[in-house]
C-alpha positions in Angstrom: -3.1 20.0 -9.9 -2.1 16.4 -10.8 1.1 16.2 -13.3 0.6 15.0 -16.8 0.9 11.3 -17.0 -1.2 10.8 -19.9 -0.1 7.7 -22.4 2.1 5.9 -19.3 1.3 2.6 -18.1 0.9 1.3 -14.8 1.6 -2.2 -13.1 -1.2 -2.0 -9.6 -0.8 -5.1 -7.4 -3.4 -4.9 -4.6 -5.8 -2.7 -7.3 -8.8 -4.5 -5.1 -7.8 -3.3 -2.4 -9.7 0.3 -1.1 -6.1 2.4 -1.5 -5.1 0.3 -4.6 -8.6 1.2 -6.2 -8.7 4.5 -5.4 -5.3 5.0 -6.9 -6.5 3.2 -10.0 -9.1 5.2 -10.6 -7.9 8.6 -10.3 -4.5 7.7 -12.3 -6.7 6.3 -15.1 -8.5 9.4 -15.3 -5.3 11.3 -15.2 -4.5 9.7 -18.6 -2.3 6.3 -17.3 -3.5 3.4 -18.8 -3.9 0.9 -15.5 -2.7 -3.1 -15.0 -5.1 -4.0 -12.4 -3.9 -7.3 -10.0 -5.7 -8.9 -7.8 -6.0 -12.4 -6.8 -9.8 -11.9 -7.0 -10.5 -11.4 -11.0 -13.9 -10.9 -10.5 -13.2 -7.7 -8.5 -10.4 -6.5 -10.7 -12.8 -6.8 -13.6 -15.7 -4.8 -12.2 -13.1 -2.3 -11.5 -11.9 -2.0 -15.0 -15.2 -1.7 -16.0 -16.1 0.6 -14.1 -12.8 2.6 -14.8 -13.3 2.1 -18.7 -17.0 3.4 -18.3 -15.9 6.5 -16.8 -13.5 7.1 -19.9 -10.3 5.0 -18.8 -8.1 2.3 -19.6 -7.8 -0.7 -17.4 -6.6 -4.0 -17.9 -8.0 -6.9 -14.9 -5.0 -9.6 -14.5 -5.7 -12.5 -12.0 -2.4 -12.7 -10.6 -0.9 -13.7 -6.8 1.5 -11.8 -5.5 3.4 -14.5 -4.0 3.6 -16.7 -7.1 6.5 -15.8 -9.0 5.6 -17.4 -12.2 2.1 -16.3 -12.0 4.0 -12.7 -11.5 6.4 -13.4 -14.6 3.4 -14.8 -17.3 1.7 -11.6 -16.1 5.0 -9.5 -17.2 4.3 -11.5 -20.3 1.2 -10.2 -21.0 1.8 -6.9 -20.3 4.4 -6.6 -22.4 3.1 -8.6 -25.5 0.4 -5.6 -25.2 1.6 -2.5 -24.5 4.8 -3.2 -25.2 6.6 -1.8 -22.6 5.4 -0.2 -19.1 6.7 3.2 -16.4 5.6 2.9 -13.2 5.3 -0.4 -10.9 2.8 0.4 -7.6 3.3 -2.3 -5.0 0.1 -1.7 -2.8 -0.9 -5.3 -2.2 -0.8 -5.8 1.9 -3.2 -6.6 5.2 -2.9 -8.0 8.4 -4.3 -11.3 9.6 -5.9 -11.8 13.1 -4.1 -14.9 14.0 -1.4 -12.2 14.3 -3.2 -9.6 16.7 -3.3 -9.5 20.2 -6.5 -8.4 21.3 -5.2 -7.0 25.2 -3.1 -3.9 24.3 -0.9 -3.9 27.9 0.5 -7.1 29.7 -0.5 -5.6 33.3 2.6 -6.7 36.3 -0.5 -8.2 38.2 -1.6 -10.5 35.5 -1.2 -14.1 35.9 -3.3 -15.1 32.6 -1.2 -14.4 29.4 -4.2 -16.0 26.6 -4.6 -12.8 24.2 -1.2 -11.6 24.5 1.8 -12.0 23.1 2.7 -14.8 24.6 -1.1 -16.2 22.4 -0.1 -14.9 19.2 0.1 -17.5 16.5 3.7 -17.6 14.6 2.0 -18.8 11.2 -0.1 -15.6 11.2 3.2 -13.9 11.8 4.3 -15.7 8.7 1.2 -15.0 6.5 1.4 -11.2 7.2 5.2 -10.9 6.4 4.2 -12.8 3.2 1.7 -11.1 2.1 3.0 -7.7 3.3 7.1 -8.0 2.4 7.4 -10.7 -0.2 4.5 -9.1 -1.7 6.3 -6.2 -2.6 9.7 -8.1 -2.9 8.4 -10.3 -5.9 6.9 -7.9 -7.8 9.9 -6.2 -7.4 11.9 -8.3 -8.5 9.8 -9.6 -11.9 8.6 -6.2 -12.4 11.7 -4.4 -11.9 14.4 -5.7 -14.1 12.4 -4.2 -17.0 12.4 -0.7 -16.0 16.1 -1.3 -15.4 16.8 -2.4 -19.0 14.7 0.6 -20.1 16.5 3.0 -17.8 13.5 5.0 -16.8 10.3 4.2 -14.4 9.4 4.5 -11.1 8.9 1.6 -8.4 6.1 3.0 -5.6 5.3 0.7 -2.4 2.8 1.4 -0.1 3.9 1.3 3.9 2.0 2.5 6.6 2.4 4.8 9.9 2.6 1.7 11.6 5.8 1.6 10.5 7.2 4.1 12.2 4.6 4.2 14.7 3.8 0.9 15.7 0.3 0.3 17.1 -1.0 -1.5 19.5 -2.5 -5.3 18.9 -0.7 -5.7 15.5 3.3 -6.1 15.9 3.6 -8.6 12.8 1.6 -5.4 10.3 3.7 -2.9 11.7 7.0 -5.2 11.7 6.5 -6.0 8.3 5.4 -2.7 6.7 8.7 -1.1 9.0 10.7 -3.9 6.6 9.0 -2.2 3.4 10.1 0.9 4.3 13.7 -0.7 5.0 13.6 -2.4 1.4 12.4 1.1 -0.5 15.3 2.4 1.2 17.9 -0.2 -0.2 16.3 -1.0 -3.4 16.3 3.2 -4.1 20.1 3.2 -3.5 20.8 0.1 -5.4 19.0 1.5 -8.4 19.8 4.6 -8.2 22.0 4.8 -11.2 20.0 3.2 -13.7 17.3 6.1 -14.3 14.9 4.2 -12.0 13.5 5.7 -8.3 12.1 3.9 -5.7 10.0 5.6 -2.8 7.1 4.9 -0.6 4.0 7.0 0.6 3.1 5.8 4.5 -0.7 6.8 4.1 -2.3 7.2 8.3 -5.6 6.2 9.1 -7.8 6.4 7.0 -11.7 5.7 7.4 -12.8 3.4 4.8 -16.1 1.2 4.3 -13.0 -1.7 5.7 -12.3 -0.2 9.1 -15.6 2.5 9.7 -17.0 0.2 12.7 -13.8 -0.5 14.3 -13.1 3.9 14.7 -16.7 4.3 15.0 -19.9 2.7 16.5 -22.0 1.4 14.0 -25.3 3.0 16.3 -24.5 6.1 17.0 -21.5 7.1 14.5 -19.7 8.1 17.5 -16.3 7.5 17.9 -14.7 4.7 19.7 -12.2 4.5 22.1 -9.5 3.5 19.7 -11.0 5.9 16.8 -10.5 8.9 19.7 -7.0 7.9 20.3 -6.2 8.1 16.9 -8.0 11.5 16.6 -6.5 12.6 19.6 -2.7 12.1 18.5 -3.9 13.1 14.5 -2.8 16.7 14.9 -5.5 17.8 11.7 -8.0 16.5 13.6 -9.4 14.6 11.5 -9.2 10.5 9.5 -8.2 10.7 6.1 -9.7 9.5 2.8 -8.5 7.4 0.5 -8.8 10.2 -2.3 -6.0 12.4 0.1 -3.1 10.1 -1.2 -3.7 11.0 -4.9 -2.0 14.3 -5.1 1.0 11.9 -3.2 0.7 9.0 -5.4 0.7 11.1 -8.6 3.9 13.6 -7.5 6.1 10.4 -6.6 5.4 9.2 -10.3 6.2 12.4 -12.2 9.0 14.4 -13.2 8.3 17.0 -10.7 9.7 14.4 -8.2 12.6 13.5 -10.8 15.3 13.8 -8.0 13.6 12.2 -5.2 14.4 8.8 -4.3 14.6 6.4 -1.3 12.2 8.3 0.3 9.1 7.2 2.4 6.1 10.4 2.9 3.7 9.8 5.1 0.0 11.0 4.1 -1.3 11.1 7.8 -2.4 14.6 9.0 0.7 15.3 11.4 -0.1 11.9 13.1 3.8 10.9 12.7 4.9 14.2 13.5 2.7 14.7 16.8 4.2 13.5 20.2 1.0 13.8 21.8 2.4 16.3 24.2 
């Protein structure tokens, strides 16, 4: 049963996103009135819509994550309407193929190195960290300081398992989601005196309308090969659903979690916890 949050409101950057809107939706129907950003306004305001239609509150902002005064004239806003705000849910993140190497294994009898490592583009390294870290650093940071000077909220970024597992193909996601998880770390113990928490969840693989055809075959619904692995080392047997890191999302923002902080949870099935042995 979800805690009470009724009457609190919520900063959501990434609320486009498939995790971000899920988490939207369900906390605005849990009583919290959402701040939707998203670089895409359109999307953010069908969103809204679409939450206020199904007895909600939502606000759409147009806002990038990586521009700081676009961040602080949204903390503007926020504040000239509601006055003040609780919780701050950094969930704005993805990976960029100009960082992914398509061969997972450099073989000792290979003499071609194109789509490995040694192919992968160092911008797209750059862009991912962007997006990924200083995505949640800068919100931090403009968000942040008024939960400090109100002594009281609750900072909540989204990692991965590829932090502590890191997958094959993607080094610069799973580097830069392993530095969120780093930061939520630091930034809990650095606020940990104020009244304000900082944690993480580390959701596993989830099977979304984003990454259906690359764990299954479009044809058949099958699995493929990489969709088996995952299944195969996901001791629950099974992908999980954006709606399984709800009942997470919502315990790391109440009270009941009131002396819980620096902490990352994965919401993967066993996945992290499995050695595959």
């Amino acid at each position: 049963m979800l805690s009470d949050l009724s009457g609190k409101t919520c900063i959501l950057t990434g609320g486009t996103g498939v995790i971000g809107s899920e988490i939207a939706r369900s906390l605005a129907l849990n009583g919290v009135q959402m701040v939707v950003l998203g670089r895409n306004q359109q999307r953010a305001k069908t969103l809204c819509e679409e939450i206020e239609n199904q007895g909600g509150k939502a606000l759409p902002i147009s806002c990038d994550v990586l521009d700081r005064k676009g961040l602080e004239e949204a903390r503007k806003e926020i504040l000239d309407r509601f006055g003040s705000y609780q919780f701050l849910i950094n969930a704005a993140g993805g990976n960029s193929p100009r960082a992914t190497a398509p061969k997972e294994f450099i073989d000792s009898d290979m003499t071609d190195l194109t789509d490995t490592f040694f192919d992968l583009d160092v911008e797209g390294f750059d862009e991912v960290f962007d997006l990924n870290f200083k995505g949640t650093l800068l919100p931090s940071l403009v968000f942040g300081q008024h939960l400090i000077e109100q002594k009281a909220g609750v900072v909540l970024n989204v990692s991965s398992m590829n932090a502590f597992r890191p997958l094959t193909r993607i080094p610069a996601y799973s580097a830069a989601k392993a530095a969120i998880n780093n930061f939520t770390e630091w930034l809990a113990v650095h606020f940990a005196r104020t009244g304000v928490r900082v944690n993480a969840i580390a959701p596993g693989f989830l099977l979304t309308d984003q990454n259906r055809f690359l764990l299954t075959d479009h044809s058949s619904g099958s699995l493929t090969p990489r969709g088996q692995k995952i299944i195969n080392n996901t001791p629950m047997g099974r992908f999980g659903k954006p709606e399984d890191l709800v009942e997470a999302v919502n315990f790391l923002l109440s009270p009941s979690s009131a002396f819980i902080t620096g902490v990352v949870l994965p919401v993967d099935g066993g996945f992290n916890a499995y050695s595959g042995v």
